[in-house]
N, CA, C and O atoms as CSV, one atom per row, in Angstrom:
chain,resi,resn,atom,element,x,y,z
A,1,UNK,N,N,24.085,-9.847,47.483
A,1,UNK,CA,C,22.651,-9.673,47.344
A,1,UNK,C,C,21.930,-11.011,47.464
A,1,UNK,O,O,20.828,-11.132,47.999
A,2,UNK,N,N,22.659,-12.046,46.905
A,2,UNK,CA,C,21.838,-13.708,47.090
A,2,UNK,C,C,22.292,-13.617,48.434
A,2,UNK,O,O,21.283,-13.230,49.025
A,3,UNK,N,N,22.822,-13.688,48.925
A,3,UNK,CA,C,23.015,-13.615,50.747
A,3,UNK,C,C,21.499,-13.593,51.306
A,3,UNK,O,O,20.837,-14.352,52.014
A,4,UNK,N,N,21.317,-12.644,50.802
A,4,UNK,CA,C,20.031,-11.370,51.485
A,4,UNK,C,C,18.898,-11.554,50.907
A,4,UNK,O,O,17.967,-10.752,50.980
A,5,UNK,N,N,18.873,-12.623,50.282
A,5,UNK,CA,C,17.402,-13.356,49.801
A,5,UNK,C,C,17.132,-12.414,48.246
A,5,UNK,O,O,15.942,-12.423,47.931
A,6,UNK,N,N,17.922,-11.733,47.396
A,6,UNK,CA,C,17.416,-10.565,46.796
A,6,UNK,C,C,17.691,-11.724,45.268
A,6,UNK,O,O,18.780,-12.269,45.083
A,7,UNK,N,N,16.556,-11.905,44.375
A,7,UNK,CA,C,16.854,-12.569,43.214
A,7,UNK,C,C,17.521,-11.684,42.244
A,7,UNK,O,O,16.920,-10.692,41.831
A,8,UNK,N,N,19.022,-12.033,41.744
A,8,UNK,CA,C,19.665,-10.765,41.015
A,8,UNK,C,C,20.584,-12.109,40.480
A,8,UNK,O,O,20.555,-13.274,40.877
A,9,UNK,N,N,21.268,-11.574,39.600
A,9,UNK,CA,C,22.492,-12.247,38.599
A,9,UNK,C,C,23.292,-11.206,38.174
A,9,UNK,O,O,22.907,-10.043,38.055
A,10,UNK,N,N,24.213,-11.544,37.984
A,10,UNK,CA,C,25.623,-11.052,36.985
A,10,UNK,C,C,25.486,-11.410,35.592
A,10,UNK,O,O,25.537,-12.490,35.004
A,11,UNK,N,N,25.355,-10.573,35.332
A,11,UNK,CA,C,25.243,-10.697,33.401
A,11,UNK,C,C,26.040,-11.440,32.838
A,11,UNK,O,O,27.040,-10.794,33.151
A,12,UNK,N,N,26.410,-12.214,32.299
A,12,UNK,CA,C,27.220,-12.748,31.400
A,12,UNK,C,C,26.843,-12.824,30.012
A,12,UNK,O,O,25.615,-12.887,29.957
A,13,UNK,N,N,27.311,-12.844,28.986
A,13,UNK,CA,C,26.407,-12.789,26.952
A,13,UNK,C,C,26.208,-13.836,27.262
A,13,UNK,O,O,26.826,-14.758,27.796
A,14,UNK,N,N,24.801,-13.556,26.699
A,14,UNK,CA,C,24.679,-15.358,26.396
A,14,UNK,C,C,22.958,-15.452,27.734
A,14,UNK,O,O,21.937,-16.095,27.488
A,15,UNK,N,N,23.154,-14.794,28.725
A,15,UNK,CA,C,22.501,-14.923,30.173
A,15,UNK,C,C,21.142,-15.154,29.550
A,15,UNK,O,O,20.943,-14.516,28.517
A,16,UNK,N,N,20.212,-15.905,29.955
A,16,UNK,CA,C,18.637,-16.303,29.408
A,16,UNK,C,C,18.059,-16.406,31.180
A,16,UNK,O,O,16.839,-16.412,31.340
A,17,UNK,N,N,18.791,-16.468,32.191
A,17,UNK,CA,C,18.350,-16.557,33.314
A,17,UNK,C,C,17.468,-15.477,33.571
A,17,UNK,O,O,17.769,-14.305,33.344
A,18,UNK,N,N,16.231,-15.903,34.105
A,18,UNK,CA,C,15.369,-14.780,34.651
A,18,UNK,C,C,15.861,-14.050,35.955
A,18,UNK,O,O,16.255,-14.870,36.785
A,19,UNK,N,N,15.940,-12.908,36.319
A,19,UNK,CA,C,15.901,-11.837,37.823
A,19,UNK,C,C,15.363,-10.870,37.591
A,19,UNK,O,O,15.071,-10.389,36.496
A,20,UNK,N,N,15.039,-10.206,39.408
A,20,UNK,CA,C,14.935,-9.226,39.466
A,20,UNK,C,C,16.376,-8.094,39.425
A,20,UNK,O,O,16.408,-6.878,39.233
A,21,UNK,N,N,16.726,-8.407,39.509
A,21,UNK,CA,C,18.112,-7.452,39.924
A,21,UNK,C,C,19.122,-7.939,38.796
A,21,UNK,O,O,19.132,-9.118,38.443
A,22,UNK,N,N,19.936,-7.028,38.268
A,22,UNK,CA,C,20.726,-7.219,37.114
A,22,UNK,C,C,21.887,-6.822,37.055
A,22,UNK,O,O,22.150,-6.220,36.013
A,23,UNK,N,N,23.069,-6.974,38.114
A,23,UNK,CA,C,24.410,-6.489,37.856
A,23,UNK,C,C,25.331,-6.943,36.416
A,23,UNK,O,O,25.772,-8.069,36.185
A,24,UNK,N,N,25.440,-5.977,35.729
A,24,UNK,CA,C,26.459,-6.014,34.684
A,24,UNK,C,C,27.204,-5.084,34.709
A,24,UNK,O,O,26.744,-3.955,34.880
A,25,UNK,N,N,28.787,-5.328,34.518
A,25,UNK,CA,C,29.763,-4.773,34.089
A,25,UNK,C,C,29.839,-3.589,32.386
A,25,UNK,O,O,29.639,-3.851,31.200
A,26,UNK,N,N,30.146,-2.566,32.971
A,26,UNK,CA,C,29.726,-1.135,31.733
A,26,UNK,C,C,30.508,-1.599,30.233
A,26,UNK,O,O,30.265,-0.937,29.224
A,27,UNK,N,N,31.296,-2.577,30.183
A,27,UNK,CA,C,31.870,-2.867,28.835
A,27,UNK,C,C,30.858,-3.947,28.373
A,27,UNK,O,O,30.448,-4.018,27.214
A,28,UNK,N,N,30.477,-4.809,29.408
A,28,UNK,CA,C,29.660,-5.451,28.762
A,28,UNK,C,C,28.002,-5.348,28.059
A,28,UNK,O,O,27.426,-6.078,27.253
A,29,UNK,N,N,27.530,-3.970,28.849
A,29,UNK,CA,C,26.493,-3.710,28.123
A,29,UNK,C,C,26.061,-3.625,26.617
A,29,UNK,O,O,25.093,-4.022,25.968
A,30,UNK,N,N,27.504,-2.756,26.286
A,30,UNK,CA,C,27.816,-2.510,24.629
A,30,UNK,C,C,28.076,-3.723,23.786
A,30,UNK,O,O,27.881,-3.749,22.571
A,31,UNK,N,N,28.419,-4.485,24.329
A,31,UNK,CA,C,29.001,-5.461,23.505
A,31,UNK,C,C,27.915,-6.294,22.836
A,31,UNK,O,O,27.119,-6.649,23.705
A,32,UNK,N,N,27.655,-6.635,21.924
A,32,UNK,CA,C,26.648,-7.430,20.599
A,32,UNK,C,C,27.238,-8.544,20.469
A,32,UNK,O,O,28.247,-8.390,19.781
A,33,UNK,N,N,27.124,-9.389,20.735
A,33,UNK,CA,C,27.131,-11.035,20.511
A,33,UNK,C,C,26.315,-11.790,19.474
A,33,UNK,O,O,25.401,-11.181,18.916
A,34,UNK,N,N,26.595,-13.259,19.113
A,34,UNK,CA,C,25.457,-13.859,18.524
A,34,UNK,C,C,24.751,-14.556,19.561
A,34,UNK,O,O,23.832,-15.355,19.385
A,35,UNK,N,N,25.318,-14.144,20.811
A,35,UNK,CA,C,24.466,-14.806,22.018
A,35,UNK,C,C,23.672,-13.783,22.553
A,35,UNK,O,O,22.947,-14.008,23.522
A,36,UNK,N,N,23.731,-12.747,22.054
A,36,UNK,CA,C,22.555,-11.711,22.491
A,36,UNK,C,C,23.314,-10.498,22.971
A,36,UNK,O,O,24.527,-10.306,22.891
A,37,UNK,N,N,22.332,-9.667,23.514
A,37,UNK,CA,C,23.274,-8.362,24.481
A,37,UNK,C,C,22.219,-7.826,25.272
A,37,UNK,O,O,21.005,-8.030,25.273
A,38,UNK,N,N,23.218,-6.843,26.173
A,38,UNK,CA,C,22.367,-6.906,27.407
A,38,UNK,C,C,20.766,-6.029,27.192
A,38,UNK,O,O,19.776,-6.294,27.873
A,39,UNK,N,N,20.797,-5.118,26.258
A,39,UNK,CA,C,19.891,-4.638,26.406
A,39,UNK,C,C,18.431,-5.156,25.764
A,39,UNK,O,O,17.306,-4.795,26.109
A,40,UNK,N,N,18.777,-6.047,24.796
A,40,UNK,CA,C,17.986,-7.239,24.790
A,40,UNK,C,C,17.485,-8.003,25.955
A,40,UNK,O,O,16.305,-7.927,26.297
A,41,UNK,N,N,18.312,-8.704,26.543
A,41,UNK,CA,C,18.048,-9.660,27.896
A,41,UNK,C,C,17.262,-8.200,28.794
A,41,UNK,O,O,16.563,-8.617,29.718
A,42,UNK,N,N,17.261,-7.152,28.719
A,42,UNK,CA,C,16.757,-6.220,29.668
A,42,UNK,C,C,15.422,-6.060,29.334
A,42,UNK,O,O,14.518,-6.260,30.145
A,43,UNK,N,N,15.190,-5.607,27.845
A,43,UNK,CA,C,13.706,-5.776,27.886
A,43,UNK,C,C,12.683,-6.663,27.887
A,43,UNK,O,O,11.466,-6.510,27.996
A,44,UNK,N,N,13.819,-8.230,27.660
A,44,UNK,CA,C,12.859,-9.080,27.819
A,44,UNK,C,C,12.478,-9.128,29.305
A,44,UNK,O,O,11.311,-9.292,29.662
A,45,UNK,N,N,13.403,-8.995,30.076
A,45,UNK,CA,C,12.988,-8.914,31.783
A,45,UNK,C,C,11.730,-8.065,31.765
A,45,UNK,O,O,10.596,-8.456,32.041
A,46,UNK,N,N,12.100,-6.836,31.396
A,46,UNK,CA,C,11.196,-5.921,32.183
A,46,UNK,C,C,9.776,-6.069,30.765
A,46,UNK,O,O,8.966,-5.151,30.892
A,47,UNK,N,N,9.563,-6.688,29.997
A,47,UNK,CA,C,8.119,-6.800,29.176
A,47,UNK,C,C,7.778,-8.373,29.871
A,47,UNK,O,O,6.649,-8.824,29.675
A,48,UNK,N,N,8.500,-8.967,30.458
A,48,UNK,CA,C,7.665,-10.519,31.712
A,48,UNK,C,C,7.441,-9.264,32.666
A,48,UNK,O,O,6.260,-9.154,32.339
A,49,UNK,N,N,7.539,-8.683,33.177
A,49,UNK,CA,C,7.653,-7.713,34.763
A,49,UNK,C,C,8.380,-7.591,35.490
A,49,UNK,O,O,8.234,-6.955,36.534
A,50,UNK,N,N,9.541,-8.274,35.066
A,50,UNK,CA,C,10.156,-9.005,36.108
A,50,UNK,C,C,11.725,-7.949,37.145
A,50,UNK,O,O,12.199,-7.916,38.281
A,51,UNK,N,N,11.929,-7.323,35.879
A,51,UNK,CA,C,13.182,-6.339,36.161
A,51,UNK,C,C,12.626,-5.199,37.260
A,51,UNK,O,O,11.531,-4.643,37.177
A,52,UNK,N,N,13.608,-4.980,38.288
A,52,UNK,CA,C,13.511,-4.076,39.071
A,52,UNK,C,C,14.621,-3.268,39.342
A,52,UNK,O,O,14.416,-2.316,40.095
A,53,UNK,N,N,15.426,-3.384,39.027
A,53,UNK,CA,C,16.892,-2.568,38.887
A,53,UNK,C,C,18.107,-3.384,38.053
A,53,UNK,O,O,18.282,-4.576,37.803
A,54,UNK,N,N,18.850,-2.171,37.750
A,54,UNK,CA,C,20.306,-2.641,37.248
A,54,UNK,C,C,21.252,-2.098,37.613
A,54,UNK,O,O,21.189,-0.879,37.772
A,55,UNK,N,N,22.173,-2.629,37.815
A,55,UNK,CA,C,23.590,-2.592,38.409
A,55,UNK,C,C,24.634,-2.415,37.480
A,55,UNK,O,O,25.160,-3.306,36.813
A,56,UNK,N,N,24.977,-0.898,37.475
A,56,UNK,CA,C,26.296,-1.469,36.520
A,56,UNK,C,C,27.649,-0.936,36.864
A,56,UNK,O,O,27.864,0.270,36.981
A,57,UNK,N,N,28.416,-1.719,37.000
A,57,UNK,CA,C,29.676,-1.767,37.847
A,57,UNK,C,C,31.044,-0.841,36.804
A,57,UNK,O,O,31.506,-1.512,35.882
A,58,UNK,N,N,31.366,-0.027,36.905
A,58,UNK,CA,C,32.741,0.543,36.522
A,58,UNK,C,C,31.855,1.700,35.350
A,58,UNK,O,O,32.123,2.158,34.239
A,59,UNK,N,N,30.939,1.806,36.114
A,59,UNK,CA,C,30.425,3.022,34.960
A,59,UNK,C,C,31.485,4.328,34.798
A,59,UNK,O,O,31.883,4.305,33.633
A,60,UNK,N,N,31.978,5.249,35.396
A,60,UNK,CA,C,33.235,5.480,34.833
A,60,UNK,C,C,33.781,5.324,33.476
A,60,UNK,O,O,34.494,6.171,32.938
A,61,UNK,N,N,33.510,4.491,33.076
A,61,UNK,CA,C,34.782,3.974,31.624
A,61,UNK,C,C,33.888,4.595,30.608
A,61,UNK,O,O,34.468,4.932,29.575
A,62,UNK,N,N,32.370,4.866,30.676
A,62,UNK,CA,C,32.071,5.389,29.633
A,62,UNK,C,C,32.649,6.769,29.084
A,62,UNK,O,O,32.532,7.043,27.889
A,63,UNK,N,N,33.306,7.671,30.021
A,63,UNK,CA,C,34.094,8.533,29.230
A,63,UNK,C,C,35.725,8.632,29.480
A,63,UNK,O,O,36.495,9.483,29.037
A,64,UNK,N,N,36.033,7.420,30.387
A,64,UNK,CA,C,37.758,7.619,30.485
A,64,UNK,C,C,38.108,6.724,29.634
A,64,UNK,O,O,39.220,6.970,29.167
A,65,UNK,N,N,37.433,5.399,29.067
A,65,UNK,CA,C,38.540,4.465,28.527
A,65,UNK,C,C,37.214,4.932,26.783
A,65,UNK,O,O,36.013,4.827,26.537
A,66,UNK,N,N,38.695,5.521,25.925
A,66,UNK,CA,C,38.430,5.920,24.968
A,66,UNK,C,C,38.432,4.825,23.571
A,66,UNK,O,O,37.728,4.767,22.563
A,67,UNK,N,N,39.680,3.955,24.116
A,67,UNK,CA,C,39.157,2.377,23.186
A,67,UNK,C,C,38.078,1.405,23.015
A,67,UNK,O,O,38.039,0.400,22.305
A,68,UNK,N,N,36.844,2.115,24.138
A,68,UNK,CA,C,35.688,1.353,24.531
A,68,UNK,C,C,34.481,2.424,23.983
A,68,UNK,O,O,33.298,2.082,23.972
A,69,UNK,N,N,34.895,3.635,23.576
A,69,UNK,CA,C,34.024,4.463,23.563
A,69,UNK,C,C,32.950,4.355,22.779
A,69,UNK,O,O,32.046,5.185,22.872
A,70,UNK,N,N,32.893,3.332,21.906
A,70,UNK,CA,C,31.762,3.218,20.810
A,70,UNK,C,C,30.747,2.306,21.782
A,70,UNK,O,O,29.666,2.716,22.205
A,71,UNK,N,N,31.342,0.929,22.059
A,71,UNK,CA,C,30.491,0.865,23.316
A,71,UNK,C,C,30.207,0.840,24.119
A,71,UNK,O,O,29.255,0.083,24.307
A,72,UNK,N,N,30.652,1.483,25.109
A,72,UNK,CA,C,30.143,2.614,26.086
A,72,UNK,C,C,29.402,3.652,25.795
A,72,UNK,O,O,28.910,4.220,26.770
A,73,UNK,N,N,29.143,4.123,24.650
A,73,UNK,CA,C,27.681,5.226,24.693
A,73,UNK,C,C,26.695,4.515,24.458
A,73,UNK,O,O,25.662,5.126,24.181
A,74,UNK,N,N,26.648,3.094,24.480
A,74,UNK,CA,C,25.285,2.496,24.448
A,74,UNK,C,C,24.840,2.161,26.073
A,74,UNK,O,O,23.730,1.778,26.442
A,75,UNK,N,N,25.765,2.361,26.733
A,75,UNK,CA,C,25.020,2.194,28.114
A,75,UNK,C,C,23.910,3.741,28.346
A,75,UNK,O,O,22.827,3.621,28.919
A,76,UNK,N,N,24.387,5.085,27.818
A,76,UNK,CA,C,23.111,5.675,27.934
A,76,UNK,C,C,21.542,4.799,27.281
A,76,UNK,O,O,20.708,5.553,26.779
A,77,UNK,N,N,21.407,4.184,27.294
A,77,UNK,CA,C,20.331,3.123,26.439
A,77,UNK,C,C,19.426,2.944,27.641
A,77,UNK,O,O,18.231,3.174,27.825
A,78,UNK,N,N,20.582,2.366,28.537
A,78,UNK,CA,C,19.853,2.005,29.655
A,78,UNK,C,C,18.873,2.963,30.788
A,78,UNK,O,O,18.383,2.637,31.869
A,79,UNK,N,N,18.835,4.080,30.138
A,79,UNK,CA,C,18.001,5.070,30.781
A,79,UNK,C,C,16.585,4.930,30.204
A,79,UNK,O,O,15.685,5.455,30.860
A,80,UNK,N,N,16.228,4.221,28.938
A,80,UNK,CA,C,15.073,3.993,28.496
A,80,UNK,C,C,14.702,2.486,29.463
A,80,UNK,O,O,13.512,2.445,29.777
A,81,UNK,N,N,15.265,1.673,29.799
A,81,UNK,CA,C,14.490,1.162,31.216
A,81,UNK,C,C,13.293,1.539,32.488
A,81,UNK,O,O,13.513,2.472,33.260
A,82,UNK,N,N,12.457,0.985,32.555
A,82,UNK,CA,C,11.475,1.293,33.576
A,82,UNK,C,C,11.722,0.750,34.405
A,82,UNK,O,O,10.827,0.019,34.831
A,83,UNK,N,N,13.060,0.753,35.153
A,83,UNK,CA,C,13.330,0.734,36.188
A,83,UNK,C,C,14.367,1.766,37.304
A,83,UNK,O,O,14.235,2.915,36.883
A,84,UNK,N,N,14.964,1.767,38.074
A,84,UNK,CA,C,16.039,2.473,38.654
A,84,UNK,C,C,17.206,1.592,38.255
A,84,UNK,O,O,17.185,0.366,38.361
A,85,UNK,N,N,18.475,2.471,37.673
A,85,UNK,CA,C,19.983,2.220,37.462
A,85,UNK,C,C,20.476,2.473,38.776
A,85,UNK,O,O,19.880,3.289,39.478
A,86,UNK,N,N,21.629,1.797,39.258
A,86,UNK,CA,C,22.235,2.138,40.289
A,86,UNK,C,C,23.486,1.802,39.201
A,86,UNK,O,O,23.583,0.716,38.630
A,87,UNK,N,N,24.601,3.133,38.981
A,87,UNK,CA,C,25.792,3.311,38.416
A,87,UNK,C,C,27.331,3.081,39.454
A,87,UNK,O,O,27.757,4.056,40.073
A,88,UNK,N,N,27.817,2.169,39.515
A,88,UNK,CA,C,29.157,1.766,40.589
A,88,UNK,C,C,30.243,2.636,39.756
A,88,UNK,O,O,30.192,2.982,38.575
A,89,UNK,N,N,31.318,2.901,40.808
A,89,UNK,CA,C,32.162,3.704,40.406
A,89,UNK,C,C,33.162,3.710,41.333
A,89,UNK,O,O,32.886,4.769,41.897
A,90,UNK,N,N,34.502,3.128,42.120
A,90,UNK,CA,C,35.101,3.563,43.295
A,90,UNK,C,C,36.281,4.866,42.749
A,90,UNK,O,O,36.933,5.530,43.555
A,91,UNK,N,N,36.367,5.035,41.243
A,91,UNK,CA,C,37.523,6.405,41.382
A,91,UNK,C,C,36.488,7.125,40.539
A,91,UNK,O,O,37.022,7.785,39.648
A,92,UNK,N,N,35.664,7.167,40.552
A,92,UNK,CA,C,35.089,8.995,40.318
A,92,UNK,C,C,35.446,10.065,41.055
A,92,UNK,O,O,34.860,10.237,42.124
A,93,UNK,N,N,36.308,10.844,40.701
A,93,UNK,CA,C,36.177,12.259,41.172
A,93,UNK,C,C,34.801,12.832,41.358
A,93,UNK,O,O,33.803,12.308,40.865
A,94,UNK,N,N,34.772,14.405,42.406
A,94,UNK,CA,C,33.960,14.972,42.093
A,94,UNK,C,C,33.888,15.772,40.731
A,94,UNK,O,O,33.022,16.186,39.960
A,95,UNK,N,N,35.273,15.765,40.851
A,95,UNK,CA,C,34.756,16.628,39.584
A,95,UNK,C,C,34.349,16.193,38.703
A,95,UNK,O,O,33.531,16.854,38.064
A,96,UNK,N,N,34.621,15.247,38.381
A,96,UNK,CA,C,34.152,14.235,36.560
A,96,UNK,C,C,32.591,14.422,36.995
A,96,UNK,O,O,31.970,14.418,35.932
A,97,UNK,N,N,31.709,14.579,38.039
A,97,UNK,CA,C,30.671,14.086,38.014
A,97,UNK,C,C,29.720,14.774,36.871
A,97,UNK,O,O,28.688,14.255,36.447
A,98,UNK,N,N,30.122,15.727,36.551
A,98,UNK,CA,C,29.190,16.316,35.218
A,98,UNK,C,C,29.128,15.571,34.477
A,98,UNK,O,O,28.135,15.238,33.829
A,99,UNK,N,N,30.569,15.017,34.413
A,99,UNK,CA,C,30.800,14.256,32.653
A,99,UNK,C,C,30.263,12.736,32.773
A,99,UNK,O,O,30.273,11.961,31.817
A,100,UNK,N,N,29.876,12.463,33.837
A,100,UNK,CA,C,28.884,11.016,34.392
A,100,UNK,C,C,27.841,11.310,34.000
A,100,UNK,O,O,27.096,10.444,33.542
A,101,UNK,N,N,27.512,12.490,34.056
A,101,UNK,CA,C,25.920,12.830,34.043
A,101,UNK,C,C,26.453,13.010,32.396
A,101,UNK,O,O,26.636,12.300,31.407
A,102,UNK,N,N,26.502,13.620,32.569
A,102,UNK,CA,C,25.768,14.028,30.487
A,102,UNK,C,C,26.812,12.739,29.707
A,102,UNK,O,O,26.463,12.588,28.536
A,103,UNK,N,N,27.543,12.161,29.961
A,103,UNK,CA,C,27.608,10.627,29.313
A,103,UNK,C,C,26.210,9.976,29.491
A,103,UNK,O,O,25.488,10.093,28.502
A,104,UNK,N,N,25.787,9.445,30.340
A,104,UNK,CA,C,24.442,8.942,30.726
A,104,UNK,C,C,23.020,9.685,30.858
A,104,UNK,O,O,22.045,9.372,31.541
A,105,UNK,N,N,23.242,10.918,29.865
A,105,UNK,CA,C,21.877,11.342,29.800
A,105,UNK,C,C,21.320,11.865,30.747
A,105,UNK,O,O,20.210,12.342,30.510
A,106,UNK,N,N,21.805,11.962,32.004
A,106,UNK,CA,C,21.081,11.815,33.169
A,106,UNK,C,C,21.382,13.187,33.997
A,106,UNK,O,O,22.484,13.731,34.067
A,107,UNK,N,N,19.884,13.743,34.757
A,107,UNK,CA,C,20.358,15.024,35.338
A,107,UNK,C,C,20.029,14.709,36.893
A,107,UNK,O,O,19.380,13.693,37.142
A,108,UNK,N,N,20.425,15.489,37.866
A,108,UNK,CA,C,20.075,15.324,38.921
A,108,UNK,C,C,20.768,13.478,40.214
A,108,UNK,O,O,20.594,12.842,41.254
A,109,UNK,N,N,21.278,13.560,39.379
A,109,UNK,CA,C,21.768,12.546,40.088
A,109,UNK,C,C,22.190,12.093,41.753
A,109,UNK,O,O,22.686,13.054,42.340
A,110,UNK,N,N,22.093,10.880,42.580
A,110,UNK,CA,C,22.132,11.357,43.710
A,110,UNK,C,C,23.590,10.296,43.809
A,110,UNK,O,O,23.920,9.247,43.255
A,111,UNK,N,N,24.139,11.100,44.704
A,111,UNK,CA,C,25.698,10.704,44.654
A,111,UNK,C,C,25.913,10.001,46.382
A,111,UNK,O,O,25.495,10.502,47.425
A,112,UNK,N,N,26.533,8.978,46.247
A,112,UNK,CA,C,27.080,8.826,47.764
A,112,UNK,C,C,28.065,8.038,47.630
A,112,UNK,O,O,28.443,7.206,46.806
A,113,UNK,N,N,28.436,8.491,48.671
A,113,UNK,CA,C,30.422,8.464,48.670
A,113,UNK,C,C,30.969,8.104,50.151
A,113,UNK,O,O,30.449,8.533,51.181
A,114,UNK,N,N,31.736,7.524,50.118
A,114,UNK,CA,C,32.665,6.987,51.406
A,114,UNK,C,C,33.728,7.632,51.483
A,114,UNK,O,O,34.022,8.012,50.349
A,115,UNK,N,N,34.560,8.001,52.324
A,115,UNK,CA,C,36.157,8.228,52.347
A,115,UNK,C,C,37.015,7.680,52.270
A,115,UNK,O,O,37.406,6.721,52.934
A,116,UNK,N,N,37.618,8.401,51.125
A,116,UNK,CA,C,38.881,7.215,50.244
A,116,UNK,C,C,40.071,7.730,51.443
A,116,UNK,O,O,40.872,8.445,50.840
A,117,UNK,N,N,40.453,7.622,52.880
A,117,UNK,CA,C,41.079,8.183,53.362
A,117,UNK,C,C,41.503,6.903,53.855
A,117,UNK,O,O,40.687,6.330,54.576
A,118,UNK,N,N,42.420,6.417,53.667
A,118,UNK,CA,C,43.087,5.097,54.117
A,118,UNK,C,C,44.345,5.410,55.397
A,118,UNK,O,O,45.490,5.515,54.956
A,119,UNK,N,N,44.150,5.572,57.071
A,119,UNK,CA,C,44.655,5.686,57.589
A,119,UNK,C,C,45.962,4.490,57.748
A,119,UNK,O,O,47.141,4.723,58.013
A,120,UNK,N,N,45.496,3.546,57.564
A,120,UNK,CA,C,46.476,2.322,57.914
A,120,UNK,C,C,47.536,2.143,56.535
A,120,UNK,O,O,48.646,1.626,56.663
A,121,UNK,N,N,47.064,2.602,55.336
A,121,UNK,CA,C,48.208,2.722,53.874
A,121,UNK,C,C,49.608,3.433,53.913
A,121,UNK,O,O,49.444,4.652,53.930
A,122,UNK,N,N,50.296,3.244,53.923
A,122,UNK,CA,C,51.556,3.555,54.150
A,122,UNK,C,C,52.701,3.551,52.277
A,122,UNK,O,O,53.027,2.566,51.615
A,123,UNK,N,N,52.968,4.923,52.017
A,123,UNK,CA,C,53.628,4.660,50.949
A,123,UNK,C,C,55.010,4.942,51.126
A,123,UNK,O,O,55.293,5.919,51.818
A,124,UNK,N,N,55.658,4.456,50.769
A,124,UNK,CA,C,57.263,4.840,50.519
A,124,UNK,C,C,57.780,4.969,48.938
A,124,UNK,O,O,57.292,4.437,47.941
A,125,UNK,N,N,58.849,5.790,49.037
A,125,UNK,CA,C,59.579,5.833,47.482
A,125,UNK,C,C,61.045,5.656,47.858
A,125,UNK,O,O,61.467,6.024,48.954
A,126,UNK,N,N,61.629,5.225,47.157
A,126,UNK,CA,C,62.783,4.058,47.230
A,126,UNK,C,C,64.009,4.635,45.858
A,126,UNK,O,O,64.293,4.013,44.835
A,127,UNK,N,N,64.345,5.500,46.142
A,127,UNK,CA,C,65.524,5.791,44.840
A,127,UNK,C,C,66.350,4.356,44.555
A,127,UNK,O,O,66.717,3.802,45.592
A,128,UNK,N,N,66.600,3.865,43.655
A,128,UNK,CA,C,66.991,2.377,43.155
A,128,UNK,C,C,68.479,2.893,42.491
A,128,UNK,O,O,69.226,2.082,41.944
């Protein structure tokens, strides 16, 4: 996205950097620091004006990884944003997609997808 002229950052705790664009990782949303957390750093963006989307990468884990689960339901939070979420995901099933949606509050969702069809992958199994 900095390629492409687009002002955005990667979250890290602690982040005081101003953007428009906000990629963070879904474990890290939940997480509470004494350096802050993300949904803090979010409204301070978006009460300057400044926030225009967020990015959050491995959304998924809010209902498969169950050792994270306390925080991971704080990423539904991020639906009280006045902006657009864009949610990353490369192994979502279709089917889980309900359980994406009502983890995240969210109805109607618009989905797009590539083909996980890897012509050139080649597996073998090997009795040892």
């Amino acid at each position: 996205m900095q390629k492409c002229g687009i002002n955005c950052i990667e979250w890290k705790h602690g982040e005081t950097n101003l953007a428009a664009v906000v990629v963070v990782s879904a474990n890290a949303v939940g997480n509470i620091t004494s350096k802050g957390n993300f949904l803090g750093y979010a409204t301070m963006l978006s009460t300057k004006g400044m926030l225009r989307q967020v990015v959050v990468d491995e959304c998924h884990l809010i209902f498969t990884a169950s050792h994270w689960r306390q925080k991971l339901a704080k990423l539904k939070n991020l639906r009280l944003l006045p902006c657009p979420i864009v949610l990353l995901t490369a192994t979502l099933p279709p089917s889980r997609e309900c359980e994406l949606e009502a983890g995240m509050l969210v109805r109607c969702a618009t989905y797009v997808r590539a083909s996980t069809v890897r012509p050139n992958t080649r597996y073998f199994v090997s009795w040892c």
